[in-house]
N, C-alpha and C positions, 0 to 999 in steps of 0.2 A: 504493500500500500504506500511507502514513501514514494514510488513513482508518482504518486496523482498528490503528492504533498505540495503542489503549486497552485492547487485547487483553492487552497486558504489564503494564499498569498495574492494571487493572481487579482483578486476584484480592486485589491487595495493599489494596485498598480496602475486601472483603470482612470480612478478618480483625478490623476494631476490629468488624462487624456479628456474625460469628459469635461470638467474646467476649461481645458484650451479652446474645446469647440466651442462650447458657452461664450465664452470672451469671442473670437471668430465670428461668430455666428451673429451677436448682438452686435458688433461694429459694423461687419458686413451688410446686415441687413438696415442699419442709421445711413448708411451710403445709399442706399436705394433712393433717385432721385422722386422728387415730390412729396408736399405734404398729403398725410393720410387727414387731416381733417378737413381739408379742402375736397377730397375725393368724398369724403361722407356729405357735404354740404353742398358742392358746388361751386363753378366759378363767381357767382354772384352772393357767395355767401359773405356778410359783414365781418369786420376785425373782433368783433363782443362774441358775435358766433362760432368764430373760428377759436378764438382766445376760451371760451367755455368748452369749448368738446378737446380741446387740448390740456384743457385744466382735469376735468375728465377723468381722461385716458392716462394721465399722468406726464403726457407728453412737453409740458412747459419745464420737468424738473431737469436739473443738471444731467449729466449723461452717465457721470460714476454714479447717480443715485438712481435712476432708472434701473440703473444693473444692479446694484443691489438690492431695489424690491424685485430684480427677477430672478435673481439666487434667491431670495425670502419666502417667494414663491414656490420655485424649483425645491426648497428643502420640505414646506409643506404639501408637497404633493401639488401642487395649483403650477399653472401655466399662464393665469390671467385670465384677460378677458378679452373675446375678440371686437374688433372695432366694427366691424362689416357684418358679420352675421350676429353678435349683439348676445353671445350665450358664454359659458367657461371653454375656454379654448382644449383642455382634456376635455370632457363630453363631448364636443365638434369632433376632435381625433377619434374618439373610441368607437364614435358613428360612421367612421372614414374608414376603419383601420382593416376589416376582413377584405374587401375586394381588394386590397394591395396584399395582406397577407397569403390570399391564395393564388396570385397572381406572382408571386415570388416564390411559395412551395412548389407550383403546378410546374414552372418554368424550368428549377431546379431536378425535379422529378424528370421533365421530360428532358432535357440536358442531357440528364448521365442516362437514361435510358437511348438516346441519339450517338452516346458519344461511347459507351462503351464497345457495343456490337463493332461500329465500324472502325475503333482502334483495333481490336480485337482480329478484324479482316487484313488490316494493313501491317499488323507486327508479323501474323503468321505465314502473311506472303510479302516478307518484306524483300527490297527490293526487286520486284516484278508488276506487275501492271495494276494489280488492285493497290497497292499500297503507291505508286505513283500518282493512282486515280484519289487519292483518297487525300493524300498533300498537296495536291493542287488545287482539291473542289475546298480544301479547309483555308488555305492560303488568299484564295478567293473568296470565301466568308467571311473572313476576319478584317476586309475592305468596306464590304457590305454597310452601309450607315442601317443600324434597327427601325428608322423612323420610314428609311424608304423600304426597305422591307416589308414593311407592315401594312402602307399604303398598295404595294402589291399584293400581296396575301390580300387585302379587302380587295382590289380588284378582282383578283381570281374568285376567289371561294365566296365570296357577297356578289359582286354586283354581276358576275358570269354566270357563276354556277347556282347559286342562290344556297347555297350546303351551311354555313354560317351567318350568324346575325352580323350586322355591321358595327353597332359603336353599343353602350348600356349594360347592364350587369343581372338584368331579370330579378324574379323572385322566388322562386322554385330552385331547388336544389340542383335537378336536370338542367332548367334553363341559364344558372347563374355558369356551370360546365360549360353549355355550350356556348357561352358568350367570353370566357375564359381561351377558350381553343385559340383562338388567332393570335391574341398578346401572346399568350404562353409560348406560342409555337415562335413568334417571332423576336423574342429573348431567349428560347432554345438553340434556333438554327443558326445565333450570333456566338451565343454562349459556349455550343459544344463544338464548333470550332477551334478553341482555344482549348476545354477541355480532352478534345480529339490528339492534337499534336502530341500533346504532354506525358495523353494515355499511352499514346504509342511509341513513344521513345522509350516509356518507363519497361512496356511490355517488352520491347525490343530487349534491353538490356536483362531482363527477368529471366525471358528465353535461355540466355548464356549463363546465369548464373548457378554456381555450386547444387543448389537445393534443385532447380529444376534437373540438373546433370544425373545428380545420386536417385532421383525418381525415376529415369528413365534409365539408369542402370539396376533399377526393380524391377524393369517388366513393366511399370507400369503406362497405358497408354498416352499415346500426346495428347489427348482432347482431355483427360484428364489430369495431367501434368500441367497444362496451358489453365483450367478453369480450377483448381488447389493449390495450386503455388505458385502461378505466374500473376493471373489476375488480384488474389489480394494484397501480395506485395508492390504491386505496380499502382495501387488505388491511393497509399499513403500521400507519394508529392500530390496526386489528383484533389486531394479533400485540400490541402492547404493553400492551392493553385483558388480550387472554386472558393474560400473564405475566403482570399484575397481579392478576388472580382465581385464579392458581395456590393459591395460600396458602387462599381462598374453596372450591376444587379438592380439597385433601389435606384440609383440614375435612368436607369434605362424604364423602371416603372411612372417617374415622371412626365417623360416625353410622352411613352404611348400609350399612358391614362387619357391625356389629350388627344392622342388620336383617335383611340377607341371610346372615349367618353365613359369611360370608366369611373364612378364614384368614387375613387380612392381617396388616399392621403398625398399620391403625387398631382394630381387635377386639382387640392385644394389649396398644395404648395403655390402652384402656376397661376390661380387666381387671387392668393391672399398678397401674391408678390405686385402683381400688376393693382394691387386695391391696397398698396401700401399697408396691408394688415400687420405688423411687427410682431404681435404676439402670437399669429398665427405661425406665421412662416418662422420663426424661434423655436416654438414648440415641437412643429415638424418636424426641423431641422435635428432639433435634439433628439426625438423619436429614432429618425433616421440612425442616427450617430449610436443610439444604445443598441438600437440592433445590429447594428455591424460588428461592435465591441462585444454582444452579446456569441453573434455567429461565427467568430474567431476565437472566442474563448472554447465555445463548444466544437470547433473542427481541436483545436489541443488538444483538448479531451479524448476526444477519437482518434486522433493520432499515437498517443499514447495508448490506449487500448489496442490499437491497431497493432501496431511494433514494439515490442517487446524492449527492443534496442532505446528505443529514444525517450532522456528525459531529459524533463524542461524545467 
């Protein structure tokens, strides 16, 4: 068990990282050109009217004390309150938070489910024509912009074929799936791109190694040599490759929440930004941030179970 003894240590490491985003994030977002009480009032709204919704919101106080009542905040559990939709900006998140959350499972899921088989086809015919084919079509994904992607996939499969919905997130469990299928698909076919290469180097090198050698001086089969010892040692850099593109992940849910019109937390990012909402797009932001921090702690985790070898 002293191998997972950075499981204790580990969150306390976290906090000087969540802090910096915090500072980050509330500077960056005070840079955001234009006032947010002018957007709630209007161009013709008076100096008394404008002067009161900034008294308000807090917005007339100094800028170190603005960030202090939002660590004040941040410690009691509170994010504020948002300026444009007029509720606690956690409650607004929590109402945001599943269509993004399954929109980032679903995508991860179908990833390693795209990326395994075909590393898989390319390490055991490596250099020959399926594994040429296969560094080429990924080499040319990882060019691929998600956002044009995605408008193609809606071309195709919506407005040709008519097989998926176009943008919204349903109500139904089936329905919210099938309105799922196209984002997912189209942060998949960017995603396992990357995780393709990785896999397939790693399998490459698994093939030659020791443990696969002494298996196949058992007797024992290639199909089962290549799916017992080649594939789970080859998945370890995989897990820490894909925690590291998590951050690449939640980006890429921004954009094409807006494409697809997806209720999420990136569509409320993109509209609290353009509505000057600061407590909004902070809150997000910080959301964002502990899940990645959270998704990198838990790939250690499994890294460490995974390999026996490594500790952290």
């Amino acid at each position: 068990m002293h191998r997972y003894k950075f499981v204790l240590t580990r969150p306390l490491q976290f906090l000087p990282v969540i802090f910096g985003i915090s500072v980050i994030t509330f500077i960056l977002v005070r840079l955001i050109p234009g006032d947010p009480a002018r957007v709630i009032l209007g161009a013709r709204a008076t100096p008394t009217a404008l002067a009161n919704v900034r008294a308000q919101y807090g917005l007339d106080q100094p800028l170190w004390l603005q960030y202090f009542y939002f660590l004040k905040n941040l410690a009691n559990g509170e994010m504020g309150r948002s300026i444009l939709y007029k509720i606690d900006v956690l409650q607004l998140i929590l109402t945001r938070i599943e269509p993004t959350t399954a929109l980032v499972i679903s995508s991860v899921i179908l990833s390693v489910a795209i990326a395994i088989p075909v590393a898989a086809i390319a390490s055991r015919n490596s250099g020959r024509a399926p594994d040429h084919a296969v560094r080429i079509i990924s080499t040319f994904g990882i060019g691929f912009p998600p956002f044009w992607l995605g408008l193609m996939l809606i071309i195709l499969f919506s407005v040709q074929l008519g097989v998926f919905p176009v943008s919204g997130y349903g109500s139904s469990i089936g329905d919210k799936l099938a309105h799922l299928v196209l984002p997912s698909l189209t942060i998949a076919l960017s995603l396992s791109t990357v995780l393709t290469r990785s896999l397939r180097a790693a399998m490459v090198e698994a093939l030659k190694s020791d443990v696969a050698t002494a298996a196949r001086a058992r007797g024992m089969p290639e199909s089962i040599v290549f799916w017992r010892h080649v594939v789970p040692n080859s998945l370890v850099p995989t897990i820490n490759l894909l925690a590291v593109n998590v951050g690449w992940l939640i980006g890429g849910t921004v954009v094409l929440e807006s494409i697809f019109a997806l209720p999420g937390m990136g569509q409320l990012l993109v509209r609290a930004i353009f509505s000057r909402d600061y407590m909004v797009v902070q809150g997000v932001a910080m959301v964002f941030a502990c899940a990645t921090v959270l998704v990198n702690f838990i790939a250690d985790i499994v890294t460490v179970a995974a390999d026996p070898r490594v500790k952290l």
